[in-house]
N, C-alpha and C positions, 0 to 999 in steps of 0.2 A: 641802510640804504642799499638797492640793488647796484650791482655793477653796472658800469655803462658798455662793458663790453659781454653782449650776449651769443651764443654758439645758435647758431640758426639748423646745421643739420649736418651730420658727420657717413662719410660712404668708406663704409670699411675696404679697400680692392680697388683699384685702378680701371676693371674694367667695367662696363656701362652697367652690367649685371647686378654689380655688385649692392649687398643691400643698405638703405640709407636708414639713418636714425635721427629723430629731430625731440626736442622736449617732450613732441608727446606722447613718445614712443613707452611702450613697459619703462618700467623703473630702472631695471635692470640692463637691457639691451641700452640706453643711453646712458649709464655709468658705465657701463665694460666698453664702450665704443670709446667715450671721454679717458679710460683708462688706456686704450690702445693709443689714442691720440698724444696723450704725454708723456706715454714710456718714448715713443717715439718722435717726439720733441724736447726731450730732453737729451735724447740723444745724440740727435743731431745738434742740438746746443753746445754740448758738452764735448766734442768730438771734431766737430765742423767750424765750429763760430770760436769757441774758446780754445782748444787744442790748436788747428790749425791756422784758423783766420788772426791770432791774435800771437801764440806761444811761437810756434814753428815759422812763420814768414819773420814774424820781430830777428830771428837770428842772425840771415845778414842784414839787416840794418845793427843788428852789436857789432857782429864782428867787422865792415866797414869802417863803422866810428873809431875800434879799439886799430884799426891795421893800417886805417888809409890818414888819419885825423891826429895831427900833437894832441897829447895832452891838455899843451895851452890853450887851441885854438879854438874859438867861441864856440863853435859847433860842437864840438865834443865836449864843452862844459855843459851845454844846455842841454844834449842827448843823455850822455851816460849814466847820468843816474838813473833813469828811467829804465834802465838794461839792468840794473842792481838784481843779480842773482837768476838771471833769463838762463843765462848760457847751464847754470849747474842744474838748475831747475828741469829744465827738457831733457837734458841727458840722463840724471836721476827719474826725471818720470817716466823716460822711455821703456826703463830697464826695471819698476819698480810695479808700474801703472798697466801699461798698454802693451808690455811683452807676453809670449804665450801664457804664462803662469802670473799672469799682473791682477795688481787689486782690480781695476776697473774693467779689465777683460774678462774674469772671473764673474764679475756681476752685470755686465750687457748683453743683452739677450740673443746678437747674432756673432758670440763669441771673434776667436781671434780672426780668423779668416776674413770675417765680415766687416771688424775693427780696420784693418789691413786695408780691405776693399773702399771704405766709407773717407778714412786717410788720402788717398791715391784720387779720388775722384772731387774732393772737395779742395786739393791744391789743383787738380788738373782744370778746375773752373774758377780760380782763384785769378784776379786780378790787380794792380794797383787802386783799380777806381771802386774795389770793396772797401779803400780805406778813406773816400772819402763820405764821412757822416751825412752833407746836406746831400751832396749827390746821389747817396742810398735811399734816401726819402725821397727826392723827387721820380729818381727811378722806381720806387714800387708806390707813389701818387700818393705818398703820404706826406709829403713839405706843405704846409700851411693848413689852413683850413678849407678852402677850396680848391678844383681845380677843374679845368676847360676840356671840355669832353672830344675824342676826335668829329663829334657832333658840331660840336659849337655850343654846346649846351653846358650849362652851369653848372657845376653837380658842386654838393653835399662832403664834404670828407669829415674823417673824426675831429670832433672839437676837444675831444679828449683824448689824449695820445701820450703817458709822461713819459716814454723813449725819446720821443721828441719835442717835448715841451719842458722837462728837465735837460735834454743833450744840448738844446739850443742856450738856456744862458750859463750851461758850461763852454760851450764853444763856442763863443761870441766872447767872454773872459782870454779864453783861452788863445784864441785867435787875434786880439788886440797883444797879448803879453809877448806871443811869439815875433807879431809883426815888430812891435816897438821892440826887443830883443834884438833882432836881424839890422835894423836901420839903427842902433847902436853903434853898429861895427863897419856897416856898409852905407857907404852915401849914395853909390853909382851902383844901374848894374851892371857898368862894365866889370867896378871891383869885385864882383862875384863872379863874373865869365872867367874872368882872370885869375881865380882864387884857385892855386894847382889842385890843392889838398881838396878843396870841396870835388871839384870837376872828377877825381882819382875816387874819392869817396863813392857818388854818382854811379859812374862807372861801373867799381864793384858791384853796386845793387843791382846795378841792371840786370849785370852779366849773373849774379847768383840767380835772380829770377828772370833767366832769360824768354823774351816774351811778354812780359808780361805787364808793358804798359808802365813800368818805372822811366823816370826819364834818364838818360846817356849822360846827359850835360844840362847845366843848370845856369839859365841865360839870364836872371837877373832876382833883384830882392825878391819881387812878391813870390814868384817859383820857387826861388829857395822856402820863404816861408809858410808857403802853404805844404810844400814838402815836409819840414819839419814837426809843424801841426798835426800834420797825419798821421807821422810815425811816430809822436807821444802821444796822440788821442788812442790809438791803436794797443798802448802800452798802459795808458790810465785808465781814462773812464772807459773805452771798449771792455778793456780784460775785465773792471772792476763788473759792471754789469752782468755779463756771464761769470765769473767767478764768487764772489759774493754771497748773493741770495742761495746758493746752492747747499749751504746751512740749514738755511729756514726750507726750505722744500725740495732740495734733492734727495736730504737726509730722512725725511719724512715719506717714507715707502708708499701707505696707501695711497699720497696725491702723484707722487711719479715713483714707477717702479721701470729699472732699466731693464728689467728680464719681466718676462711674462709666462707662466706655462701654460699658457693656453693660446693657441691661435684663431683666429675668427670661425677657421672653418673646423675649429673642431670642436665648437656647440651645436651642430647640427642634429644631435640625438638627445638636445637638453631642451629644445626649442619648448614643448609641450610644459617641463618641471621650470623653467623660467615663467612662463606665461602663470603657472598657480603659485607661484609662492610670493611671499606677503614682503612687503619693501622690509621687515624688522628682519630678514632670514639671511644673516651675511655670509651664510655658509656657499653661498653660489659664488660672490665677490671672492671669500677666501681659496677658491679652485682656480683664481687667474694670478694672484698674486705667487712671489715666490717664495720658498720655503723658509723658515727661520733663519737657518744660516748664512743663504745669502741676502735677507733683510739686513740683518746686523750688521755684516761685511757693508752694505751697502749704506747706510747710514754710520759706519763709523770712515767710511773711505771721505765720503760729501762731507762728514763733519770736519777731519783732518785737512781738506785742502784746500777747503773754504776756509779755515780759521789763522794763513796764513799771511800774515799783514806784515809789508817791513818799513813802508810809511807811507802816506799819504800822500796828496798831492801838492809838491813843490815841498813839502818839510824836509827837502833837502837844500834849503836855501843856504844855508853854511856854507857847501861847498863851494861858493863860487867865490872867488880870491879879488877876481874884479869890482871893485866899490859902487861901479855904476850899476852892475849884473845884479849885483848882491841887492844895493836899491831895487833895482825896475822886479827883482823877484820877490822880496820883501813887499810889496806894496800889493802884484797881484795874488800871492797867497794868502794876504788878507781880504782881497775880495773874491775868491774864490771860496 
């Protein structure tokens, strides 16, 4: 069966000039365009969404919970595991991955400078409300199936979508287990206004991500637990998403290659031996891809940090010492 999601037409350049490519374009000129398209969405994935939106902002929410939070207290029972191994993880990968001589730097195609640059600009546009899942789909008019045009007019959206037709009865799970979690512990929400340790907690976050739309103080249950929700969804199913599949197809060069040697504008003397050669001739494909060594480097890098699992979600239900916790997570791991 074909996909339901089809590419309608790809303009390589930003500016109006720039030339477009669509299905029925040469054979060629719409595979290397589709190739330019996923080195450079994967990178931004892998970089943007997964590095920073997931790895690097989760930190102070660890070190919060480990500085501001007892051990005992319900909040940092239900966080911290979800922090299992954040803290070594980032500091190891800074220094292993993404420093001038790092694996992933090595094999991205606007090396370290650009690494640096791409870093810097995807926190500086980072917000609390990227960690809200429904909220991201209605802001880019992907939430439901339809939606109201600033027309007035009825419009069409995907009916197939599994970002968000899988994310939704995770998070609908997920967001019952935290709620009934939090009202566990809390009846009122003055008893959270008043909760020093959470308010301290709070706090910290803010003030590590100053600006940035985190709340100061946290005025009752549902705020606290949609708060919490976010910074596990952020930790689970977010990271899993970008992390994951990056086995099955980061690893795999020809569908995404993070370096390219060849830039758009410099087939401009090939345009004529593209136009005659036969779709069987992969010799033109093989001048954009990159060289051996960094294929391999690049597929054993994707292989290695995609295949790191330390558990699932909620199979850390042992840990929790309180019989009721231990019940209410027992029960949603199994319908999760």
């Amino acid at each position: 069966a074909s996909s339901p999601f089809q590419a309608v037409a790809i303009q390589l350049g930003r500016e109006a000039s720039a030339p477009v490519y669509t299905p029925q374009s040469n054979y060629f000129w719409w595979t290397i365009a589709k190739m330019y398209v996923n080195s450079a969405d994967g990178l931004v994935s892998q970089i943007s969404h997964h590095l920073v939106n997931a790895h690097l902002v989760s930190e102070a929410f660890a070190a919060a919970t480990c500085r501001e939070l007892p051990a005992s207290h319900p909040v940092h029972s239900l966080l911290s595991p979800h922090f299992q191994g954040l803290i070594g993880i980032n500091t190891q990968g800074f220094k292993l991955l993404t420093s001038a001589n790092g694996a992933v730097t090595k094999i991205a195609g606007f090396g370290y400078e650009g690494m640096g640059e791409l870093i810097k600009s995807t926190y500086e546009h980072w917000t609390w409300d990227h960690t809200d899942f429904i909220g991201d789909l209605e802001k880019r008019g992907m939430f439901g199936h339809h939606c109201s045009s600033k027309k007035g007019k009825f419009c069409q959206k995907l009916l197939y979508y599994p970002y968000r037709d899988d994310g939704m009865l995770m998070y609908e799970k997920m967001n019952n287990y935290v709620t009934s979690y939090v009202n566990n512990y809390y009846c009122t929400d003055s008893e959270v206004a008043n909760d020093i340790a959470v308010q301290r907690w709070a706090q910290y976050i803010a003030n590590a991500h100053k600006n940035k739309g985190f709340p100061a103080a946290i005025s009752g249950k549902a705020q606290l637990s949609n708060v919490l929700l976010r910074i596990i969804w952020v930790n689970t199913v977010h990271h899993a998403i970008l992390n994951f599949p990056v086995k099955e197809f980061g690893s795999y060069v020809p569908a995404i290659a993070y370096t390219l040697r060849k830039s758009p504008s410099d087939w401009a003397n090939e345009t004529d031996a593209i136009a005659r050669a036969s779709p069987e001739n992969n010799e033109i494909l093989l001048k954009i891809l990159p060289d051996i060594s960094i294929a391999v480097a690049q597929t054993a890098t994707a292989s290695q940090l995609a295949s790191l699992r330390l558990h699932g979600l909620l199979d850390h239900v042992d840990s929790f010492k309180d019989p009721i916790a231990l019940k209410l997570t027992q029960a949603y791991r199994a319908k999760l």
